[in-house]
N, CA, C and O atoms as a GROMACS GRO file, in nm:
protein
  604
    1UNK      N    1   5.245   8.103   7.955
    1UNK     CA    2   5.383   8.069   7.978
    1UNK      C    3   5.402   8.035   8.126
    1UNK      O    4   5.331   8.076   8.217
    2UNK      N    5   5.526   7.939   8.139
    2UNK     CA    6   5.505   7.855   8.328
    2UNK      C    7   5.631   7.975   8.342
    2UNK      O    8   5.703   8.018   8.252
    3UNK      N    9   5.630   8.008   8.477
    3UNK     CA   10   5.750   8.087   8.513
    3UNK      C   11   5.819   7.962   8.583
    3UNK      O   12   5.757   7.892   8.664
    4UNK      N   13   5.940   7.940   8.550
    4UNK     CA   14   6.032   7.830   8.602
    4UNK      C   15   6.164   7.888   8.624
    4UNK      O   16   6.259   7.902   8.548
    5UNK      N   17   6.145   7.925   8.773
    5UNK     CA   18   6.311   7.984   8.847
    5UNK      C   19   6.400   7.885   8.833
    5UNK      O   20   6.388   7.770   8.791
    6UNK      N   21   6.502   7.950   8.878
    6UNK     CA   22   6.614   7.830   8.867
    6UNK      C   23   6.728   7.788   8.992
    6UNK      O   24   6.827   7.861   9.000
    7UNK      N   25   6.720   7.701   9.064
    7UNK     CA   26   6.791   7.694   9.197
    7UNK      C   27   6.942   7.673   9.140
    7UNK      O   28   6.975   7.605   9.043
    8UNK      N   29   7.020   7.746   9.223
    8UNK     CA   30   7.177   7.727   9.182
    8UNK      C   31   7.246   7.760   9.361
    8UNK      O   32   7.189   7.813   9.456
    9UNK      N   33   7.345   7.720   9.354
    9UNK     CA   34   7.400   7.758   9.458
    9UNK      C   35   7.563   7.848   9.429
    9UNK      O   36   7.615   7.852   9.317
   10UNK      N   37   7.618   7.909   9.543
   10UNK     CA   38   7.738   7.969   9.510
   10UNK      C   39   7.816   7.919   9.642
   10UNK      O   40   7.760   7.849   9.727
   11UNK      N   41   7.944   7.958   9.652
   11UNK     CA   42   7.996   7.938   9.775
   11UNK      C   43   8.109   8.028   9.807
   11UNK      O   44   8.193   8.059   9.722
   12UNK      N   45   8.113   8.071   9.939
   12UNK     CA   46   8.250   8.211   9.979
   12UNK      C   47   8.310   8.078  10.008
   12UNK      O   48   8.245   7.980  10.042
   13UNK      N   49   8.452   8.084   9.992
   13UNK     CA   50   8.588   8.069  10.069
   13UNK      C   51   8.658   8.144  10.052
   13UNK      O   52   8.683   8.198   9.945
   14UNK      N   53   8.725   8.175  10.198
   14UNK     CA   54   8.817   8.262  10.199
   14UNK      C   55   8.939   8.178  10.229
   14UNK      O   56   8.925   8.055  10.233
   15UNK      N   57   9.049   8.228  10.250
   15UNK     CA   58   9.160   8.114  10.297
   15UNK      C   59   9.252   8.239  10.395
   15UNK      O   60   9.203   8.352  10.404
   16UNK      N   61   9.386   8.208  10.463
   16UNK     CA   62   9.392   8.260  10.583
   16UNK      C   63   9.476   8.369  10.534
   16UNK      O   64   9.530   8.433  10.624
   17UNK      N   65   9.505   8.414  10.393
   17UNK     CA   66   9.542   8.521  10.334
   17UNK      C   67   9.451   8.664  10.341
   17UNK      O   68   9.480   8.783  10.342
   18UNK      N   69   9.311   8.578  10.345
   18UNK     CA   70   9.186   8.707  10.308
   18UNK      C   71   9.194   8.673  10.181
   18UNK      O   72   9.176   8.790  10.149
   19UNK      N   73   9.206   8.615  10.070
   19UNK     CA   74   9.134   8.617   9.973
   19UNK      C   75   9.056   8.493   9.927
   19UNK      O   76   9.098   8.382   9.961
   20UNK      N   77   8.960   8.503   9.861
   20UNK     CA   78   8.861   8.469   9.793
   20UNK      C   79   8.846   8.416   9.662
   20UNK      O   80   8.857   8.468   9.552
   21UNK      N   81   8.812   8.268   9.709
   21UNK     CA   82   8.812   8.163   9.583
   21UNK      C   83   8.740   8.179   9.447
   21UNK      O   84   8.624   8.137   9.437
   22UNK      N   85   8.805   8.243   9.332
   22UNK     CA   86   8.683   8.281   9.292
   22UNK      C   87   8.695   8.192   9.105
   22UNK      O   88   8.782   8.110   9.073
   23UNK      N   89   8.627   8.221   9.051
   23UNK     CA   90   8.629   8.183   8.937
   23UNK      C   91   8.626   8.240   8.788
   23UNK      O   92   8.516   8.291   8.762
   24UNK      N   93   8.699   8.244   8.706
   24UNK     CA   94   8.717   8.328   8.611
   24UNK      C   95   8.640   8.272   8.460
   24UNK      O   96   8.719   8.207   8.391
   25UNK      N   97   8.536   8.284   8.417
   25UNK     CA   98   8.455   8.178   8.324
   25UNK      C   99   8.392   8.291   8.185
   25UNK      O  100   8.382   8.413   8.176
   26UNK      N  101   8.365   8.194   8.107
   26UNK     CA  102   8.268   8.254   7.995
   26UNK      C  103   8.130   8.227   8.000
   26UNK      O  104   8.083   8.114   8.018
   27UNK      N  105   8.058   8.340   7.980
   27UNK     CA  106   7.924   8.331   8.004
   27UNK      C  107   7.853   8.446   7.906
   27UNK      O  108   7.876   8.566   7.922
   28UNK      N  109   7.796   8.413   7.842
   28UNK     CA  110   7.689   8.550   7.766
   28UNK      C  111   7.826   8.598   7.721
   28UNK      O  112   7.870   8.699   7.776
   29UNK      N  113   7.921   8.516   7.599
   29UNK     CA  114   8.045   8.577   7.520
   29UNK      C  115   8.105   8.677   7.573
   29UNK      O  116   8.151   8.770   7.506
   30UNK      N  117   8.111   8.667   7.721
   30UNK     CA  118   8.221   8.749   7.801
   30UNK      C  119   8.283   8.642   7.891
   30UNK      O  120   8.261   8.523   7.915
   31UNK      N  121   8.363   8.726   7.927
   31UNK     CA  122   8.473   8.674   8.055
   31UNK      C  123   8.378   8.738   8.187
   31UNK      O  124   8.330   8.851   8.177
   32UNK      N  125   8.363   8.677   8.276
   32UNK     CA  126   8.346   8.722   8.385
   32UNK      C  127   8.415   8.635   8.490
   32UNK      O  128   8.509   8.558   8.475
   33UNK      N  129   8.324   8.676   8.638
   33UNK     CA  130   8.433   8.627   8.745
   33UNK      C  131   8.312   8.624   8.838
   33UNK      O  132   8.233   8.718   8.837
   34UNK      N  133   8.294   8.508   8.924
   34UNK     CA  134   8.189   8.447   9.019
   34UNK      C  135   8.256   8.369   9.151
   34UNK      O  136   8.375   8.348   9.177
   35UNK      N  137   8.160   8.340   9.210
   35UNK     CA  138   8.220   8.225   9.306
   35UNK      C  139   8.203   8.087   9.235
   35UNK      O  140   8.143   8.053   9.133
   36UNK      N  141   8.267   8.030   9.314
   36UNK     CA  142   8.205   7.880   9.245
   36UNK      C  143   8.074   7.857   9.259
   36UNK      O  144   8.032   7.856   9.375
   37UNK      N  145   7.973   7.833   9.146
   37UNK     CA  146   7.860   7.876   9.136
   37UNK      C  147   7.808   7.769   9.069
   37UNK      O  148   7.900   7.709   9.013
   38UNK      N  149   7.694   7.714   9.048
   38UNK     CA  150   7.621   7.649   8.918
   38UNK      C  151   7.473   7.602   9.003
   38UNK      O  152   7.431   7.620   9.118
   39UNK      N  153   7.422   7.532   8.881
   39UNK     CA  154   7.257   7.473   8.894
   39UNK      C  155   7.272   7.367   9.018
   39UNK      O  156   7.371   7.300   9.050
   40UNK      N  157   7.169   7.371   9.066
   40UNK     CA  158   7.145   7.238   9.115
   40UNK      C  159   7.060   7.127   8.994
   40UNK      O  160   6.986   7.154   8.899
   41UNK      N  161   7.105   7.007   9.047
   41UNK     CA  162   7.080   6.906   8.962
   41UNK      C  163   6.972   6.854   8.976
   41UNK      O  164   6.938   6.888   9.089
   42UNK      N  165   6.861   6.765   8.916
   42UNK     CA  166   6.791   6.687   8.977
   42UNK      C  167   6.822   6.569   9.078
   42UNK      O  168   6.912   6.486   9.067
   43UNK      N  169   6.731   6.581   9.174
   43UNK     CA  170   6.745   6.516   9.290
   43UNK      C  171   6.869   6.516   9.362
   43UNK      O  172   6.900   6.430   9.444
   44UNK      N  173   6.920   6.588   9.338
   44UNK     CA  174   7.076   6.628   9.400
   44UNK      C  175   7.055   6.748   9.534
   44UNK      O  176   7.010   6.862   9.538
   45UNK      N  177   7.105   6.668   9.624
   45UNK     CA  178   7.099   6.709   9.760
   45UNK      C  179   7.194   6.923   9.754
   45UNK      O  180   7.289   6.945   9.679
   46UNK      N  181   7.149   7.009   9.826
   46UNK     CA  182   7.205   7.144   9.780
   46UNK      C  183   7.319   7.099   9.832
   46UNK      O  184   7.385   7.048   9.741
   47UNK      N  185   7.383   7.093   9.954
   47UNK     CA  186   7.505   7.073  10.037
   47UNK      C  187   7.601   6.994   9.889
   47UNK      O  188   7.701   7.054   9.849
   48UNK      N  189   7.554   6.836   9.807
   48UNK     CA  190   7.580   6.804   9.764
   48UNK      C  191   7.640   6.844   9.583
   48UNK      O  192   7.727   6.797   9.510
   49UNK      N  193   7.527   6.964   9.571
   49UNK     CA  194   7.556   7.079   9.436
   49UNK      C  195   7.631   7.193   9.497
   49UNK      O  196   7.656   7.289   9.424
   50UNK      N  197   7.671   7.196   9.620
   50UNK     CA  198   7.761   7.318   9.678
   50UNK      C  199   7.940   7.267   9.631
   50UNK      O  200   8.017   7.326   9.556
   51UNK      N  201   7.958   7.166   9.690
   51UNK     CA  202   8.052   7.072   9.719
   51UNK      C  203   8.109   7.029   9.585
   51UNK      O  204   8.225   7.055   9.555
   52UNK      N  205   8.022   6.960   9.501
   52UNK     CA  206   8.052   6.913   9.340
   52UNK      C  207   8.056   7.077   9.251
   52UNK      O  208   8.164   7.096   9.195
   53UNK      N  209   7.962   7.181   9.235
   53UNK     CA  210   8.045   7.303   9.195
   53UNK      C  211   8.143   7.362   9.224
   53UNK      O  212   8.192   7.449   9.153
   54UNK      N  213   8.208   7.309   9.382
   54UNK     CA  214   8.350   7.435   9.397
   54UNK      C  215   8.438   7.292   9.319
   54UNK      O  216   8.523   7.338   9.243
   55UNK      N  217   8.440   7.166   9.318
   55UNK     CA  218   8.511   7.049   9.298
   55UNK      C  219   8.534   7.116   9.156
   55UNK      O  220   8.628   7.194   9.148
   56UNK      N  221   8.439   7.089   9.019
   56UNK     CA  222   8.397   7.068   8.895
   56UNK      C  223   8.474   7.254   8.836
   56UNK      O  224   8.536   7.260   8.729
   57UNK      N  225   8.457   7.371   8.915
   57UNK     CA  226   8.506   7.474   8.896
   57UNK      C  227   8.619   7.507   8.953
   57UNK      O  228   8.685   7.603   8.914
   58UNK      N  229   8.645   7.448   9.027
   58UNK     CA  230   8.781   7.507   9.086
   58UNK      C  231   8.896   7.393   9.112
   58UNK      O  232   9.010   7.423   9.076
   59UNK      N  233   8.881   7.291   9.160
   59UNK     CA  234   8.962   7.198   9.169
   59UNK      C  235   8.987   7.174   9.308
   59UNK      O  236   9.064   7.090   9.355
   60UNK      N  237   8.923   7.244   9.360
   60UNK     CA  238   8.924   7.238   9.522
   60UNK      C  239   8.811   7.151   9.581
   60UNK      O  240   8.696   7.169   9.543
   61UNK      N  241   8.846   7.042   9.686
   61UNK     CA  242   8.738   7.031   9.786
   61UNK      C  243   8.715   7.149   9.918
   61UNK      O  244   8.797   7.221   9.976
   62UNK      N  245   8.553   7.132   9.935
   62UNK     CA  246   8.566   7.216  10.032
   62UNK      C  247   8.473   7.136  10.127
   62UNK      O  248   8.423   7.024  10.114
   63UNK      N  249   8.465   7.243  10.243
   63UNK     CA  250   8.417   7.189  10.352
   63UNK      C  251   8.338   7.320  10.396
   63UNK      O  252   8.382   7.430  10.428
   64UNK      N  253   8.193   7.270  10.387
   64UNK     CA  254   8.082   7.358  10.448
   64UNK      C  255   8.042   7.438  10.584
   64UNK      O  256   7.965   7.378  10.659
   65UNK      N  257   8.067   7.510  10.606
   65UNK     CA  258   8.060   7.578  10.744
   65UNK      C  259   7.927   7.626  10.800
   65UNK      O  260   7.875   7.597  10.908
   66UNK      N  261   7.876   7.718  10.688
   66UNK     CA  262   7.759   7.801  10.721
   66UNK      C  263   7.685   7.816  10.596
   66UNK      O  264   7.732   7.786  10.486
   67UNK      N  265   7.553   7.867  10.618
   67UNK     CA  266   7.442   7.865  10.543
   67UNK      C  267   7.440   8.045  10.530
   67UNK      O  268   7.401   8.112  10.626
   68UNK      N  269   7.482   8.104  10.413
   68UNK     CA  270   7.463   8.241  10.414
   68UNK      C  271   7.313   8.341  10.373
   68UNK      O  272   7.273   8.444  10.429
   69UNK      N  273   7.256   8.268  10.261
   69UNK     CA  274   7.150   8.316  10.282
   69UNK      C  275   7.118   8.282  10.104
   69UNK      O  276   7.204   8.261  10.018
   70UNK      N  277   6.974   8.285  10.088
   70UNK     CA  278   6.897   8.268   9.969
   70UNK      C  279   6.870   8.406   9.874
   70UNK      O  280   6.765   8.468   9.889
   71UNK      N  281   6.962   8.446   9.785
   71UNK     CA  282   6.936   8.547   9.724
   71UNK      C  283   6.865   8.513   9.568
   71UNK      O  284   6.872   8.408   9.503
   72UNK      N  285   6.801   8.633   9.539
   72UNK     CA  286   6.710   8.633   9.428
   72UNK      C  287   6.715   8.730   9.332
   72UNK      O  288   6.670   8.841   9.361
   73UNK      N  289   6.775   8.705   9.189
   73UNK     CA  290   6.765   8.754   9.109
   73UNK      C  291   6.732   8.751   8.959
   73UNK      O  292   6.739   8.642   8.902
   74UNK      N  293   6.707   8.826   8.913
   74UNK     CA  294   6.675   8.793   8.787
   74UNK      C  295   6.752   8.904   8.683
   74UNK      O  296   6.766   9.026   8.691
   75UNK      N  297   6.797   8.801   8.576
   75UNK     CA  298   6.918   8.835   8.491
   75UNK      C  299   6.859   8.918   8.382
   75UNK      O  300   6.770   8.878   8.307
   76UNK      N  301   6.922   9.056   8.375
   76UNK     CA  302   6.836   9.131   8.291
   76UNK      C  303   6.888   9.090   8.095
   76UNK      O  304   6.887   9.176   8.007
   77UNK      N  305   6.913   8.995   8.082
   77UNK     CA  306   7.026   8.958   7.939
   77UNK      C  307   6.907   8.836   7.902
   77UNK      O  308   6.868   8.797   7.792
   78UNK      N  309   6.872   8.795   8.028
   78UNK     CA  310   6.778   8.613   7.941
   78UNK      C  311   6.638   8.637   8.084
   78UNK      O  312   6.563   8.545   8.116
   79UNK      N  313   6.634   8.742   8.132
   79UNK     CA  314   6.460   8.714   8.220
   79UNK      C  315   6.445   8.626   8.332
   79UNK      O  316   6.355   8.626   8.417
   80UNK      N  317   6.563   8.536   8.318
   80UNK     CA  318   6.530   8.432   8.427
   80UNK      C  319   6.556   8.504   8.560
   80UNK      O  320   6.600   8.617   8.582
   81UNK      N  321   6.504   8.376   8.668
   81UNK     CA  322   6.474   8.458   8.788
   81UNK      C  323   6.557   8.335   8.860
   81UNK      O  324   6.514   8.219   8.860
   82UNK      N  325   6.696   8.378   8.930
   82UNK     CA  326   6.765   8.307   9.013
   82UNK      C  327   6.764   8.282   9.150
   82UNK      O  328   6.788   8.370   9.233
   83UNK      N  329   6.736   8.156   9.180
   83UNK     CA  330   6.758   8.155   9.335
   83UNK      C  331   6.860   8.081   9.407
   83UNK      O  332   6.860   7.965   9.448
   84UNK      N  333   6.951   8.179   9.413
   84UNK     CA  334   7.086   8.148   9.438
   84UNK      C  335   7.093   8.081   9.633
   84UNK      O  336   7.031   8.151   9.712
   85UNK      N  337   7.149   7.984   9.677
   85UNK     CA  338   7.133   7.907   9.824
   85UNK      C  339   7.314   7.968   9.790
   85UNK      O  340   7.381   7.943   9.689
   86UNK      N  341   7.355   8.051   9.910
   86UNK     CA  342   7.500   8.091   9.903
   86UNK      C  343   7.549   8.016  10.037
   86UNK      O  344   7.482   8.016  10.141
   87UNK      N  345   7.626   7.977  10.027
   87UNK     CA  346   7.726   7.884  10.135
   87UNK      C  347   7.815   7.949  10.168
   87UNK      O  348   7.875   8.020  10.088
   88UNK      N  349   7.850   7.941  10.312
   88UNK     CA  350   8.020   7.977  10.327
   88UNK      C  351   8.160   7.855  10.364
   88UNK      O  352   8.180   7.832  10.483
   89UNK      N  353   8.236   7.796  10.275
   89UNK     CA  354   8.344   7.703  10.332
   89UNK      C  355   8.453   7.728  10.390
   89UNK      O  356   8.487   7.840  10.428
   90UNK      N  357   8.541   7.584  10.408
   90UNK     CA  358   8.660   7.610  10.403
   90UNK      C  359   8.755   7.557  10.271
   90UNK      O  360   8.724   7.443  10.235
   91UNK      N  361   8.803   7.584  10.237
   91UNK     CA  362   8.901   7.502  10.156
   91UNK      C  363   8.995   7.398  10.202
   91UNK      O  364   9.098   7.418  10.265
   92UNK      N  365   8.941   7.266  10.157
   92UNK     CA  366   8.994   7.106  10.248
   92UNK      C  367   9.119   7.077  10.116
   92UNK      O  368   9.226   7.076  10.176
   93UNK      N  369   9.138   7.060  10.009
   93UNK     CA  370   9.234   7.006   9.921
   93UNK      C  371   9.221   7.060   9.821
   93UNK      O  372   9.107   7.065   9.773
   94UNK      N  373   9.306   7.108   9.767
   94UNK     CA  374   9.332   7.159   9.573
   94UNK      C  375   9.377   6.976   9.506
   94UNK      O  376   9.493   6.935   9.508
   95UNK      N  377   9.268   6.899   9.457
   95UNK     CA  378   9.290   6.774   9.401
   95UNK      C  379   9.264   6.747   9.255
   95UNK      O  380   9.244   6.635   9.208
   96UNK      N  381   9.267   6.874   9.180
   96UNK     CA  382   9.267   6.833   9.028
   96UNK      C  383   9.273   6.969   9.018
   96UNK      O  384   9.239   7.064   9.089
   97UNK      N  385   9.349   6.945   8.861
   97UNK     CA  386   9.362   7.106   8.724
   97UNK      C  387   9.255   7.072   8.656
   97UNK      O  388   9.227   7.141   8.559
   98UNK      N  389   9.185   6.978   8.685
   98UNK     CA  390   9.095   6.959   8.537
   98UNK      C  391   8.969   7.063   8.588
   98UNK      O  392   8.939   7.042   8.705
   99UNK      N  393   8.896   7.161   8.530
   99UNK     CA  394   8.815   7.250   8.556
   99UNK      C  395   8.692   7.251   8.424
   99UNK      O  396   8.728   7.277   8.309
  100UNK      N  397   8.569   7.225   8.451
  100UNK     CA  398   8.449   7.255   8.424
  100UNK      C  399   8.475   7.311   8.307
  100UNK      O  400   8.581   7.373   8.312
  101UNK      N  401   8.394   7.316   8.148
  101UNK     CA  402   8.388   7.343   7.990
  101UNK      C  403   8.339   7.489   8.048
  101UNK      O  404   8.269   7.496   8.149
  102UNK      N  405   8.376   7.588   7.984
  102UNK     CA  406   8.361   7.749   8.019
  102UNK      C  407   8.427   7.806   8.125
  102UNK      O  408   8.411   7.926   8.149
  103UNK      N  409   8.528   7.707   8.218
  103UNK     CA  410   8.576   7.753   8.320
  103UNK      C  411   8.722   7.807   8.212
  103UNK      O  412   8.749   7.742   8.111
  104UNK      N  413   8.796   7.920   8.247
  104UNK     CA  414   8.908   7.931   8.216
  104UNK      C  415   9.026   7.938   8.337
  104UNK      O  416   9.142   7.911   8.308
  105UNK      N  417   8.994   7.973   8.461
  105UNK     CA  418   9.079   7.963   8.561
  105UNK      C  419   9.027   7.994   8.697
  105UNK      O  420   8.936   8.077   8.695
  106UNK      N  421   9.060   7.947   8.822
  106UNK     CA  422   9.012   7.951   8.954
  106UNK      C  423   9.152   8.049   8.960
  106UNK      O  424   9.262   8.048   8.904
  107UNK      N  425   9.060   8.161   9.095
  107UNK     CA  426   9.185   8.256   9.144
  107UNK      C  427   9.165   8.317   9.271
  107UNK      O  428   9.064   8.388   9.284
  108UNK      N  429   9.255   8.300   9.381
  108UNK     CA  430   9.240   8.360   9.492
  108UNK      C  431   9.238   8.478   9.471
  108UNK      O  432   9.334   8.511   9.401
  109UNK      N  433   9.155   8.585   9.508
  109UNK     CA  434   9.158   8.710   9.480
  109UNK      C  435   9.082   8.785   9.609
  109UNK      O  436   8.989   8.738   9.674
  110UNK      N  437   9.162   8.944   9.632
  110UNK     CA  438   9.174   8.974   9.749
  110UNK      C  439   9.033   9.049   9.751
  110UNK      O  440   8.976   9.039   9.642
  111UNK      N  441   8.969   9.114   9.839
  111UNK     CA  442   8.832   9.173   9.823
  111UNK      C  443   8.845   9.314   9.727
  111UNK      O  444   8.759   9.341   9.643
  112UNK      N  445   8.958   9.394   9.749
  112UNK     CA  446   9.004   9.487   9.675
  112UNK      C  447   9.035   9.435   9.525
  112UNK      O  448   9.000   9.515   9.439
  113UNK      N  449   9.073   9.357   9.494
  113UNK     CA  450   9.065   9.268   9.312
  113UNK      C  451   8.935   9.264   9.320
  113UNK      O  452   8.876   9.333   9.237
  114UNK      N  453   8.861   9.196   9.406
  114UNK     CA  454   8.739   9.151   9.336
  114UNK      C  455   8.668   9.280   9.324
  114UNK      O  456   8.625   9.284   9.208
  115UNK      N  457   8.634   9.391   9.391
  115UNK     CA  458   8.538   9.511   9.400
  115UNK      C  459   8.582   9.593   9.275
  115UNK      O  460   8.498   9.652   9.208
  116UNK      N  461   8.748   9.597   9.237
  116UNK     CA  462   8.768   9.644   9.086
  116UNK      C  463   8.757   9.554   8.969
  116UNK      O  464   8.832   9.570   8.873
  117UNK      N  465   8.661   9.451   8.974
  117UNK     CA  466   8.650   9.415   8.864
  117UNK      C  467   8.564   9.448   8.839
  117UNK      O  468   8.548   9.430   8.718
  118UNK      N  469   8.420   9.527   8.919
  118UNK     CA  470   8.325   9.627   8.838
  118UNK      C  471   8.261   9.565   8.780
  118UNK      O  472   8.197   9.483   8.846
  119UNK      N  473   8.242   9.565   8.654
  119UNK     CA  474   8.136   9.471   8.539
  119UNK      C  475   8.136   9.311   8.453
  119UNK      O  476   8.074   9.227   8.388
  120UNK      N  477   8.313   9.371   8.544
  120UNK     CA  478   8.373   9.158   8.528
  120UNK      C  479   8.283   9.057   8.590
  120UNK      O  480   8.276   8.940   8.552
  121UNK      N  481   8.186   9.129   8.732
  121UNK     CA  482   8.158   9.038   8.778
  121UNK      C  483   8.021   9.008   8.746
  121UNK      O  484   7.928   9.084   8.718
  122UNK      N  485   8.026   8.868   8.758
  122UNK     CA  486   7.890   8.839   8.678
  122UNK      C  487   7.719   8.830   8.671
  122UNK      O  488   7.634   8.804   8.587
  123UNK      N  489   7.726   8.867   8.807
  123UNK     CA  490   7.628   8.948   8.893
  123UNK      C  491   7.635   9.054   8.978
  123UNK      O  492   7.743   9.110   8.997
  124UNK      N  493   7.535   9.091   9.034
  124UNK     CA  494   7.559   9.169   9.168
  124UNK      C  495   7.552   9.114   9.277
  124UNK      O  496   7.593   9.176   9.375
  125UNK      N  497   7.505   8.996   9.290
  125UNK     CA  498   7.485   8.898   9.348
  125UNK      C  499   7.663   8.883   9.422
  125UNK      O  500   7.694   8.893   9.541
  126UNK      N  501   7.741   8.859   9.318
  126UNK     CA  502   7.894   8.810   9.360
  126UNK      C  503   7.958   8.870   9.519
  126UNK      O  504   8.006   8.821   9.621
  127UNK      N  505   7.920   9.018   9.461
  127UNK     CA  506   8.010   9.113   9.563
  127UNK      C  507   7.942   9.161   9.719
  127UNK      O  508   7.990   9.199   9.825
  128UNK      N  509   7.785   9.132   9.660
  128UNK     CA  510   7.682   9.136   9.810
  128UNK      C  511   7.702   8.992   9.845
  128UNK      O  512   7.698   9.000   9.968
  129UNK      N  513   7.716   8.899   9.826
  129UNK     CA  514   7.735   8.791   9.902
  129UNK      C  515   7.840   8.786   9.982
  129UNK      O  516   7.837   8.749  10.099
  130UNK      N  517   7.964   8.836   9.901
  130UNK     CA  518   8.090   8.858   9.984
  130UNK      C  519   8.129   8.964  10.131
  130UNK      O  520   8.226   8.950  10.205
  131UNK      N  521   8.018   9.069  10.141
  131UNK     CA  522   7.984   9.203  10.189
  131UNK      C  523   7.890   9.125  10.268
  131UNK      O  524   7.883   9.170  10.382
  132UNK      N  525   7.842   9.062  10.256
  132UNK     CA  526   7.754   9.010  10.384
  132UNK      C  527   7.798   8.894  10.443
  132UNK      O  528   7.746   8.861  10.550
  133UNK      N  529   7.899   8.814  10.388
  133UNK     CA  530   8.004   8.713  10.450
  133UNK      C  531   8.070   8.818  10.572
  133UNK      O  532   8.061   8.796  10.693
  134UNK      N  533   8.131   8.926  10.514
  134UNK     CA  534   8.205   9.032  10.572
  134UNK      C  535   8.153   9.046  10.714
  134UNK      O  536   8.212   9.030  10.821
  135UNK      N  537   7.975   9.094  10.678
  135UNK     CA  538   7.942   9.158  10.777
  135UNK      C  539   7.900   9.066  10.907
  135UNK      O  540   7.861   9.120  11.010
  136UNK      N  541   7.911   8.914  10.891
  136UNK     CA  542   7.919   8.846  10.967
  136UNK      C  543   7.766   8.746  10.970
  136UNK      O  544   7.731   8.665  11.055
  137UNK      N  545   7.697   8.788  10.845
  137UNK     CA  546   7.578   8.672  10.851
  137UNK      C  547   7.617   8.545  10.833
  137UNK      O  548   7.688   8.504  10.741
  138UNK      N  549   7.566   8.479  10.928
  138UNK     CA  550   7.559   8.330  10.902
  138UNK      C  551   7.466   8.213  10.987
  138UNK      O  552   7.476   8.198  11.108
  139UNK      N  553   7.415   8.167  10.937
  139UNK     CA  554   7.338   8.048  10.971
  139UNK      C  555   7.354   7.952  10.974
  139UNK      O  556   7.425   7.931  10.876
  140UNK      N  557   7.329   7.813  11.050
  140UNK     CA  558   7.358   7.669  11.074
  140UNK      C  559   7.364   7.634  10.962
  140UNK      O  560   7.306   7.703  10.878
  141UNK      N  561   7.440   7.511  10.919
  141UNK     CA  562   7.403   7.428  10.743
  141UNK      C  563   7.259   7.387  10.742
  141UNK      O  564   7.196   7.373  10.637
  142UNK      N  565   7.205   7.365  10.869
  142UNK     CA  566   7.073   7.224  10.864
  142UNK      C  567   6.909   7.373  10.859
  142UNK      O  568   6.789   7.354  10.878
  143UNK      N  569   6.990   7.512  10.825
  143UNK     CA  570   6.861   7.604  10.801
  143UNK      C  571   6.811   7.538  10.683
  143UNK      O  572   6.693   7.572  10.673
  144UNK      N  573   6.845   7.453  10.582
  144UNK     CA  574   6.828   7.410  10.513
  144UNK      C  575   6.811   7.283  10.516
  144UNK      O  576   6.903   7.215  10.562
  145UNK      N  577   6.702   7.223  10.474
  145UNK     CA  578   6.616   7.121  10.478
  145UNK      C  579   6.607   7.036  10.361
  145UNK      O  580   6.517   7.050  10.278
  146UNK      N  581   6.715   6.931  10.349
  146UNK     CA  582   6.670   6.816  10.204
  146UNK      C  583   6.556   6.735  10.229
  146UNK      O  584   6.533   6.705  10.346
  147UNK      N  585   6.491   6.701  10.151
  147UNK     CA  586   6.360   6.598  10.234
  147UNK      C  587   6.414   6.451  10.201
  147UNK      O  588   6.332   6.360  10.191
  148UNK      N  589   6.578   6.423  10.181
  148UNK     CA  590   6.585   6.292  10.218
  148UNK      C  591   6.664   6.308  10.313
  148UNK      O  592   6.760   6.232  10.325
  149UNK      N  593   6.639   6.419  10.411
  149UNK     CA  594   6.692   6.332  10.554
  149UNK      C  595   6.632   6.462  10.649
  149UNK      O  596   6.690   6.512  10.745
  150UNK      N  597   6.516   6.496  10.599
  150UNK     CA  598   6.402   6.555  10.688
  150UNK      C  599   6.339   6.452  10.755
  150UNK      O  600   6.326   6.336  10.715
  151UNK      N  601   6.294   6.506  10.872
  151UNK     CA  602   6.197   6.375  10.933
  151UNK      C  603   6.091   6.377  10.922
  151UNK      O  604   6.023   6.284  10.965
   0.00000   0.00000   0.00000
């Protein structure tokens, strides 16, 4: 058997309330709650699968700030092994209601909502990304390297 991880990206925004863009979806016949999150595509630039998942899930454009860090997990429900590229934005425009098949609603939510949703959330991944936004990690966008515009 080939072991085949799976690259996805997520992204923090916060907005000047303190809360946190988040997403309310069905997944594994539950409701849960993520950042704006999904696969990267083929040949699709990450910056470019950061940007089109908060668009496609939330209805928001955003605007990329920082590079938070590459987390790794693997989902104990299906085995796979995730390698999540987490971003931090800003929020540039709310320009469509139309939201992504399994999305049921985008919701600003404060860090205190998000930490009691407990098992709502759809990893562990969600709330350590947010906790290390907190704690002030962050890295340039260009720590990350597309090789169509590597030199």
């Amino acid at each position: 058997m080939t072991w085949t991880p799976h690259a996805t990206v997520a992204v923090i925004v916060e907005d000047q309330a303190g809360r946190f863009l988040m997403v309310e979806e069905f997944s594994g016949g539950k409701v849960v709650f993520n950042q704006p999150a999904g696969h990267v595509e083929e040949d699709e630039a990450i910056l470019d699968a950061v940007r089109r998942e908060a668009l496609e899930e939330t209805g928001w454009e955003i605007d990329p700030v920082h590079f938070l860090g590459i987390y790794t997990y693997k989902a104990p429900a299906n085995g796979v092994t995730y390698y999540r590229f987490c971003y931090v934005a800003r929020a540039a425009a709310k320009i469509s209601d139309d939201l992504d098949d399994g999305i049921i609603a985008a919701h600003w939510l404060t860090l205190d909502e998000i930490r009691g949703l407990g098992e709502k959330l759809r990893s562990p991944l969600v709330l350590q990304c947010i906790e290390d936004y907190r704690n002030g990690r962050q890295y340039p966008l260009d720590v990350v390297v597309d090789s169509k515009t590597a030199c």
